[in-house]
Rosetta silent file (secondary structure, phi, psi, omega in degrees, C-alpha in Angstrom):
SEQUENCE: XXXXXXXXXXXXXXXXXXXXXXXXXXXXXXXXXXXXXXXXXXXXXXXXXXXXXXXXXXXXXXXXXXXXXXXXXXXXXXXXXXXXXXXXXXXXXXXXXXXXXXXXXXXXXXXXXXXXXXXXXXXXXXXXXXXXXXXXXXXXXXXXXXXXXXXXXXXXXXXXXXXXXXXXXXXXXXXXXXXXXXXXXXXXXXXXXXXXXXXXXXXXXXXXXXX
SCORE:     score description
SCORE:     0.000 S_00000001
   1 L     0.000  116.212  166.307   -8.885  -20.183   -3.210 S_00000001
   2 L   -50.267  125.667 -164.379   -7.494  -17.468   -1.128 S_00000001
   3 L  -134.632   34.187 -169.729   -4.498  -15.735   -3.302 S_00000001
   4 L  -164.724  137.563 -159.740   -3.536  -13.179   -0.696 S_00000001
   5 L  -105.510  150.399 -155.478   -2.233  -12.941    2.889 S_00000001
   6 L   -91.106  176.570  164.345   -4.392  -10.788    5.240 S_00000001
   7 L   -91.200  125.034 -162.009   -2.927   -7.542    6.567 S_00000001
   8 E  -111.295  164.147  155.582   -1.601   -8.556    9.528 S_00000001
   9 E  -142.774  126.367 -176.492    0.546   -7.818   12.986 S_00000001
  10 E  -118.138  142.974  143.475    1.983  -10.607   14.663 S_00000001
  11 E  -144.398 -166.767 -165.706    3.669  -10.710   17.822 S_00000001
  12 L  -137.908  168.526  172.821    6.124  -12.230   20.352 S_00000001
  13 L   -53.922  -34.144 -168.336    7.405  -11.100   23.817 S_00000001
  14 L  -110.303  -30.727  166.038    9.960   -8.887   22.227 S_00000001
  15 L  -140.009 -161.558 -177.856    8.792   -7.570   19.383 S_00000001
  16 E  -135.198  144.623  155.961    5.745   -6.374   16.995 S_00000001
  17 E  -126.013  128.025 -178.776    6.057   -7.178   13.341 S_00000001
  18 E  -165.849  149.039 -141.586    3.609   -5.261   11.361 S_00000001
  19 L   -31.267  175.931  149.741    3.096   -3.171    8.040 S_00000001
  20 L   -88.654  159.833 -158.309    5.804   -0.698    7.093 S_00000001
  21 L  -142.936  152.411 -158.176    4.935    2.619    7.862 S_00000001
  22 H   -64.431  -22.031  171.558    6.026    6.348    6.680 S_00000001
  23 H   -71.195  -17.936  172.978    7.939    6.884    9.996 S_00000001
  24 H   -78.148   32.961 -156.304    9.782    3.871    9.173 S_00000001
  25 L  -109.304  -48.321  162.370   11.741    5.454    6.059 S_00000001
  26 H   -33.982  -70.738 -173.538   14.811    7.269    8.280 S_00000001
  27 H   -78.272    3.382 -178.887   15.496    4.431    9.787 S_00000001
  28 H   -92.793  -16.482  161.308   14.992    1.804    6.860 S_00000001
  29 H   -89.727  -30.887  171.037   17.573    3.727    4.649 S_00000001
  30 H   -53.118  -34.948 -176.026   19.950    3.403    7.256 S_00000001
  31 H   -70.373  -53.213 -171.334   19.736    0.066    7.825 S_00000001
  32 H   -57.781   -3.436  162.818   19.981   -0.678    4.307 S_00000001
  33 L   -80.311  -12.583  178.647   22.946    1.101    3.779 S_00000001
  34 L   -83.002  118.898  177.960   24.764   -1.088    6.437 S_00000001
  35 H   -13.765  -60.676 -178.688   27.760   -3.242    4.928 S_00000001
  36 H   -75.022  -25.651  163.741   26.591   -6.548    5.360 S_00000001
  37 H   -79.257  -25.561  166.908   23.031   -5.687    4.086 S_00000001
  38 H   -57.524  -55.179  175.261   24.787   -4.521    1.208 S_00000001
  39 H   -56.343  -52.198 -178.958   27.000   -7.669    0.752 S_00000001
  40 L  -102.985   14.172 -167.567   24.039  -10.044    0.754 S_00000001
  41 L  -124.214  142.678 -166.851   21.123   -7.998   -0.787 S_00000001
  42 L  -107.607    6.132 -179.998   20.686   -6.893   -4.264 S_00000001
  43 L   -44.820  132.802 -176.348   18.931   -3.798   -2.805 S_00000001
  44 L   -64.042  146.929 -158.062   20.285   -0.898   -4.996 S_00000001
  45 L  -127.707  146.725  -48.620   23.469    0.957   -3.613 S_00000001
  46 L   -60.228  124.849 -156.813   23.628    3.595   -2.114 S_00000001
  47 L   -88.376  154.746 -177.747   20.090    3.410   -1.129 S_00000001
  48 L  -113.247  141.908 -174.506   18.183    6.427   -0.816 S_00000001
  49 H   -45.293  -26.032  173.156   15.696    7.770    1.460 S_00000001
  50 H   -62.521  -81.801  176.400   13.761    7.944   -2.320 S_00000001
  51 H     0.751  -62.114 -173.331   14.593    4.232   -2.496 S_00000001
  52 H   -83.237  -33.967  166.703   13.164    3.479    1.090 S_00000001
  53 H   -55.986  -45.954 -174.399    9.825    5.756    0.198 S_00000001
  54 H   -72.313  -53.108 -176.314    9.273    4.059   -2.864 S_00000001
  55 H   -22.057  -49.060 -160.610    9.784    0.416   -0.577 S_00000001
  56 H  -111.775   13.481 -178.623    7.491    1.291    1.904 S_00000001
  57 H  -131.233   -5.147  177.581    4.328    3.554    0.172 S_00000001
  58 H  -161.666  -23.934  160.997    4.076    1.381   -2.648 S_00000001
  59 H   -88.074  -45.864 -174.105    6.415   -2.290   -3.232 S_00000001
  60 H   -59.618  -42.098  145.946    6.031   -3.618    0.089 S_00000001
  61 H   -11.363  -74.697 -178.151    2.056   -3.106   -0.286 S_00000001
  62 H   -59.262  -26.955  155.456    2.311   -4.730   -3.444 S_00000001
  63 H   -14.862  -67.540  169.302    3.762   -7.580   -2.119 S_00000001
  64 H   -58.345  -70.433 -156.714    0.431   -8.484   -0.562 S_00000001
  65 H   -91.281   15.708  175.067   -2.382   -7.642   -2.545 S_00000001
  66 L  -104.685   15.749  179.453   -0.590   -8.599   -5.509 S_00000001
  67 L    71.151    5.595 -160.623   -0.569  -12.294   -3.821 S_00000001
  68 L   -86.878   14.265  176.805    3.344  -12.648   -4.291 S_00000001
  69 L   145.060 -152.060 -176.550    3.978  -13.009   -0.596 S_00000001
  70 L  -161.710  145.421  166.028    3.966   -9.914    2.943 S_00000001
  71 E  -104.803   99.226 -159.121    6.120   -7.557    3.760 S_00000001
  72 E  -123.904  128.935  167.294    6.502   -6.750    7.447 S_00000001
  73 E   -75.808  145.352 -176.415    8.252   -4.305    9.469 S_00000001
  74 E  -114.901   91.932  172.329   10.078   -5.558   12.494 S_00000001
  75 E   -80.061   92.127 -172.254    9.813   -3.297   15.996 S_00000001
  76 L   -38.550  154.075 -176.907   10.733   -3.747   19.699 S_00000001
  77 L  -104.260   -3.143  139.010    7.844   -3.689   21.238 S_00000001
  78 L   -41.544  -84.354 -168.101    9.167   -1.479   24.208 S_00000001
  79 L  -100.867    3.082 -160.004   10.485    1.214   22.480 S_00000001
  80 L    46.796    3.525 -169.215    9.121    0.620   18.743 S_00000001
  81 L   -72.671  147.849 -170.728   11.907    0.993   17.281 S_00000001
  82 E   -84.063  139.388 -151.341   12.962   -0.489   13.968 S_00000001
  83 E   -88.741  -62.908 -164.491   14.633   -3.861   14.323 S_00000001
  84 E   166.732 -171.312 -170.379   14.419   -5.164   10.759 S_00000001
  85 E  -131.663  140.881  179.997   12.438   -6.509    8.135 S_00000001
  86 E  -119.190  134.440  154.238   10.723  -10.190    7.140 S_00000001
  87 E  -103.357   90.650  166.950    9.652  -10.790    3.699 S_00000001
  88 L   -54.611  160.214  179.174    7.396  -13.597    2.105 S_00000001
  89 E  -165.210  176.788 -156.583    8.505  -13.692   -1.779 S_00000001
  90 E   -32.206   65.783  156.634    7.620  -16.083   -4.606 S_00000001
  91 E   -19.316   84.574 -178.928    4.720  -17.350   -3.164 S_00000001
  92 E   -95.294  111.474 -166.741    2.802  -20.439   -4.679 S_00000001
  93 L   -74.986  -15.256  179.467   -0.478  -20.588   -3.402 S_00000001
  94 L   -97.865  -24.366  141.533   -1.328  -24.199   -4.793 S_00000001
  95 L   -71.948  -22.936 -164.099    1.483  -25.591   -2.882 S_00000001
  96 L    61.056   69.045  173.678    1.095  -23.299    0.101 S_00000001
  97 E  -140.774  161.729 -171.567    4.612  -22.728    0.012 S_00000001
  98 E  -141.722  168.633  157.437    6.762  -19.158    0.486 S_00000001
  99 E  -138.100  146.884 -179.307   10.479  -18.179    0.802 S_00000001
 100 L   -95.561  147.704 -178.037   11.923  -15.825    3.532 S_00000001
 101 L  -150.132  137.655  171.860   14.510  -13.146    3.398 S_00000001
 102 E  -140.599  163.846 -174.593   15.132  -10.821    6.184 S_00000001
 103 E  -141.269  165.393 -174.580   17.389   -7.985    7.130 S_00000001
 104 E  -158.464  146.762 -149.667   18.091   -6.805   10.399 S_00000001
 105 L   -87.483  157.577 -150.825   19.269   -3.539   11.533 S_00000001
 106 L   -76.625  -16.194 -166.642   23.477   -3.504   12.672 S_00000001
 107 L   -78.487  -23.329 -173.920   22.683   -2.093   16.608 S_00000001
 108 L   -86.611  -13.299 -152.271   20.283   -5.056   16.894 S_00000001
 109 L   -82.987  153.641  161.827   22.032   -7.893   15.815 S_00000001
 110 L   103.208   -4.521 -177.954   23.789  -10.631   18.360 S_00000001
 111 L   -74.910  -36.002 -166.932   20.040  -10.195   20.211 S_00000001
 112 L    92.637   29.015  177.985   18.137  -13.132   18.629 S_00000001
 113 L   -73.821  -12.664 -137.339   16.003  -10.816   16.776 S_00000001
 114 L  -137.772  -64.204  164.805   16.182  -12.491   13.302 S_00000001
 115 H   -49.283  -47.181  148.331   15.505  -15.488   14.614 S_00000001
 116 H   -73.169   -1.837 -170.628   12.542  -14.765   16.625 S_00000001
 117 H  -122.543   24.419  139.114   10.696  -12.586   14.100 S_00000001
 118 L  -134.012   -3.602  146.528   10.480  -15.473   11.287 S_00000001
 119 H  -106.515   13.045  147.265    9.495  -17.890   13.335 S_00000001
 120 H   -53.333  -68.245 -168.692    6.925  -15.775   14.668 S_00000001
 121 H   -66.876  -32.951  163.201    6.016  -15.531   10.956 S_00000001
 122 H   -58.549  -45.145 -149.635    6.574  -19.296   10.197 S_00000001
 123 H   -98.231  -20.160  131.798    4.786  -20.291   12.879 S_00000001
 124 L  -100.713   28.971  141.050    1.607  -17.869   11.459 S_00000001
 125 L   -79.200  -61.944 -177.387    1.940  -18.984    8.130 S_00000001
 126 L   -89.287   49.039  170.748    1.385  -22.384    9.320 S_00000001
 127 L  -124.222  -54.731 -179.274   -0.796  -22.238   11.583 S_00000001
 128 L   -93.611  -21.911 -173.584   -2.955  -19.332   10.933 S_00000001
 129 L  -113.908    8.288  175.151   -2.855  -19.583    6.938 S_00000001
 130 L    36.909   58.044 -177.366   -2.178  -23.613    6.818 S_00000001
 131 L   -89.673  112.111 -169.962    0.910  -22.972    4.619 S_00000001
 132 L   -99.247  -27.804 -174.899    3.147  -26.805    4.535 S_00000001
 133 E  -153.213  144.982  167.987    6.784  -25.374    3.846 S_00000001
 134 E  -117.954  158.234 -152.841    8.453  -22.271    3.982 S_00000001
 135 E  -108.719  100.642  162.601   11.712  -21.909    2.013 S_00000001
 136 E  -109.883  175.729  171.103   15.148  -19.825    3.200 S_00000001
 137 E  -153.312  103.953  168.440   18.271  -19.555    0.830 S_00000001
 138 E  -101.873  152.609  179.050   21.486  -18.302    1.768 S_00000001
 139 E   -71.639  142.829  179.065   24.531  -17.307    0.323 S_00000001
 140 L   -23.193  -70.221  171.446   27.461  -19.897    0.459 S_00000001
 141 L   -62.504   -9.587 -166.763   29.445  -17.263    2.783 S_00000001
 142 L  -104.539  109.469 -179.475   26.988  -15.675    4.755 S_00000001
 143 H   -70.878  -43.055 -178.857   27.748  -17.531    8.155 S_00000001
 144 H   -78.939  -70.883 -159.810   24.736  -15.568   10.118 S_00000001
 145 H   -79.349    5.543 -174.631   22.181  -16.388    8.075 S_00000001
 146 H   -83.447  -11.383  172.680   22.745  -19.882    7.645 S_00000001
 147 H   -92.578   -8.214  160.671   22.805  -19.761   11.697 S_00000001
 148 H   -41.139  -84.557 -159.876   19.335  -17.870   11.575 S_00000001
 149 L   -77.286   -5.112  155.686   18.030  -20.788    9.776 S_00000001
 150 L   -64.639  -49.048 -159.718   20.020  -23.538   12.187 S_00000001
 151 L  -118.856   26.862  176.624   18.222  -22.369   15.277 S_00000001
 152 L  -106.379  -45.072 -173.775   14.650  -22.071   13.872 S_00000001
 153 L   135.997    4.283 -178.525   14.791  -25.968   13.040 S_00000001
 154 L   -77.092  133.599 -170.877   15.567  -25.764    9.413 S_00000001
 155 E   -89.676  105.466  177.682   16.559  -28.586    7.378 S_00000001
 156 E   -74.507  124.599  170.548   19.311  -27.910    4.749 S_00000001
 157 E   -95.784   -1.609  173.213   18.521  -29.536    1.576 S_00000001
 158 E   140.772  160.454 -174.737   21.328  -28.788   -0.504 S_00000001
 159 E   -97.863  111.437  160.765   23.116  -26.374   -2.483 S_00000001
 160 E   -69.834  107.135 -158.703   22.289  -24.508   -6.007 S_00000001
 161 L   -76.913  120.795  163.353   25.622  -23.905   -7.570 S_00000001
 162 L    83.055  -36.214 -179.600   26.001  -20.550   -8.713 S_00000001
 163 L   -21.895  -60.727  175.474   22.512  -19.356   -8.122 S_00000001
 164 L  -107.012 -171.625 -173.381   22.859  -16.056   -6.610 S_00000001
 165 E  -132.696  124.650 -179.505   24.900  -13.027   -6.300 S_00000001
 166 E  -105.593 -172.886  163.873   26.769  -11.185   -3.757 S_00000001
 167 E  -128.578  136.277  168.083   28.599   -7.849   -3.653 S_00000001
 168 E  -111.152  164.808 -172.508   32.819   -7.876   -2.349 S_00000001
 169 E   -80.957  133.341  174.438   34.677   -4.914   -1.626 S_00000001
 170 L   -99.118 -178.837 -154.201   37.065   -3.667   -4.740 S_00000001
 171 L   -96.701   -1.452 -167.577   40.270   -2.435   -4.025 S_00000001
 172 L   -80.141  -44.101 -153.774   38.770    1.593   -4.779 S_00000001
 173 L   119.104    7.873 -177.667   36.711    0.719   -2.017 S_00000001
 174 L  -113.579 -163.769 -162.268   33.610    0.441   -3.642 S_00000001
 175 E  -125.248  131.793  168.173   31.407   -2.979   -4.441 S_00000001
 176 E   -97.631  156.892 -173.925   31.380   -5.686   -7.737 S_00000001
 177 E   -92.619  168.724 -176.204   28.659   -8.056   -7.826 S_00000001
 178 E  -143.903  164.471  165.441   30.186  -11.799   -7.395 S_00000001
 179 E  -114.518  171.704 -140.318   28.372  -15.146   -8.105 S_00000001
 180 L  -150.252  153.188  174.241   27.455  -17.066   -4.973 S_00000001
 181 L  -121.868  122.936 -153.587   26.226  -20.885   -4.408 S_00000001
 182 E  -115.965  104.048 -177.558   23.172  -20.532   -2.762 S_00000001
 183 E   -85.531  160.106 -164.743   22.240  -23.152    0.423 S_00000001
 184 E  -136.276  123.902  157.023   18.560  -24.005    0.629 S_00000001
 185 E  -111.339  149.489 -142.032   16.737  -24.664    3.815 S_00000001
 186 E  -136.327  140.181  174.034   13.577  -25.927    4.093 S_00000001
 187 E  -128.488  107.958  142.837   10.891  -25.188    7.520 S_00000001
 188 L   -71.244  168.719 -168.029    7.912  -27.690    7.481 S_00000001
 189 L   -96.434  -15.216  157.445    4.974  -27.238   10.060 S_00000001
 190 L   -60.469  -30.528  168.656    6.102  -30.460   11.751 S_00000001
 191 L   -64.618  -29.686 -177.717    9.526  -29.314   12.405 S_00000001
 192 L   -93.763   20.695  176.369    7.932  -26.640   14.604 S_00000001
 193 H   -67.184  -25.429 -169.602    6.547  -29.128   16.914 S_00000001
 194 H   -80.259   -2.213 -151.316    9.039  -28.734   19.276 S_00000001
 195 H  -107.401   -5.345  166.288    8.628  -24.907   19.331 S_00000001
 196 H   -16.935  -69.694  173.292    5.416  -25.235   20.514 S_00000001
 197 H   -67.916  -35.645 -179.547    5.719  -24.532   24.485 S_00000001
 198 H   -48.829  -63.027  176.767    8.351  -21.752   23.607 S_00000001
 199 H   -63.139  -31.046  172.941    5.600  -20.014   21.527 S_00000001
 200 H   -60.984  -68.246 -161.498    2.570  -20.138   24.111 S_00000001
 201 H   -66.889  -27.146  173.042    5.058  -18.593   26.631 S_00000001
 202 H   -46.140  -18.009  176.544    6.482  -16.075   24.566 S_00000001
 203 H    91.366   43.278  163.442    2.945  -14.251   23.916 S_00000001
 204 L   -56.829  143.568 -177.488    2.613  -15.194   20.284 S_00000001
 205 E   150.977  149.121 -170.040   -0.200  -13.352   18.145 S_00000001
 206 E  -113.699  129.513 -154.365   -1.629  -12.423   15.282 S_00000001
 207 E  -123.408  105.266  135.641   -4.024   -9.086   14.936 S_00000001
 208 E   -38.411  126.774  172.882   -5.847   -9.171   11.481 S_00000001
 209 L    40.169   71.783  175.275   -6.816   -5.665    9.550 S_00000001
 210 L   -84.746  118.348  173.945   -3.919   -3.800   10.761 S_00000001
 211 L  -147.839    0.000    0.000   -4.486    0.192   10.235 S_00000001
């Protein structure tokens, strides 16, 4: 049984999602340094261009060939510039099933970028890797990504009380972690039936043994 996602680049009309790469490091500590990536991400604070170097030469790799999911950079495909990022995470290969987390950079946002560049990746997981459910989970409060997951087709199944963690603003100005109730939406490959015509016109594709 295949226990490993290939290295891949998928794309759409708008963008390229495809490995992270060493030119990607400037702009991947900035984004992660942006408030709201901060708020919902447990990414260490303030991240450092060290941070994004270790991220991108040697955990997002592992991601893949350690089977636990892919790590993909996300890049207009105009200008190349970086957009954001989609993650597979705790992957179970005997279910076929993954969960997604993405971050998306603050000049991009309000675009539909976050939405098209995981279901470009839902839509090759099931399709090209015959993967039956992908997974999101958002925090109680975070209002974007639960609309992320709204206009891909995802079915909320319910909430896990307490689950996660967020960071609020202290009164110094700096950030405390908080506990968070965590909503869980669920993407089956049936759900994406409708997305079907959308994806043909859009230029969807997937490029195998990406270097």
């Amino acid at each position: 049984m295949t226990t490993t996602f290939p290295d891949v680049s998928i794309s759409t009309e708008r963008l390229v999602l495809r490995p992270f790469e060493e030119g990607d490091i400037p702009a991947y500590t900035e984004m992660m340094n942006d408030e709201p990536v901060i708020a919902w991400t447990s990414e260490p604070h303030p991240y450092t261009a060290e941070d994004a170097a270790e991220w991108v030469r040697r955990i997002a790799p592992s991601q893949r060939t350690e089977g636990r999911g892919i790590a993909l950079a996300v890049t207009e495909f105009l200008t190349q510039r970086l957009v954001g990022g989609v993650c597979l995470r705790s992957t179970d290969w005997r279910t076929r099933a993954t969960e997604a987390a993405y971050v998306t950079a603050p000049w991009a946002r309000g675009e539909g970028y976050a939405t098209e560049s995981v279901l470009a990746v839902a839509q090759w997981l099931f399709r090209d890797q015959k993967f039956e459910r992908l997974e999101l989970r958002t925090a109680a409060d975070n209002t974007a990504a639960q609309q992320v997951a709204q206009k891909m087709g995802c079915i909320s199944e319910g909430v896990l009380r307490s689950a996660g963690t967020a960071r609020t603003r202290t009164a110094d100005g700096g950030w405390a972690d908080t506990r968070t109730d965590l909503i869980v939406w669920s993407l089956l490959p049936e759900d994406l039936e409708g997305f079907a015509d959308e994806s043909a016109e859009s230029g969807y594709a997937s490029f195998t043994d990406w270097n």
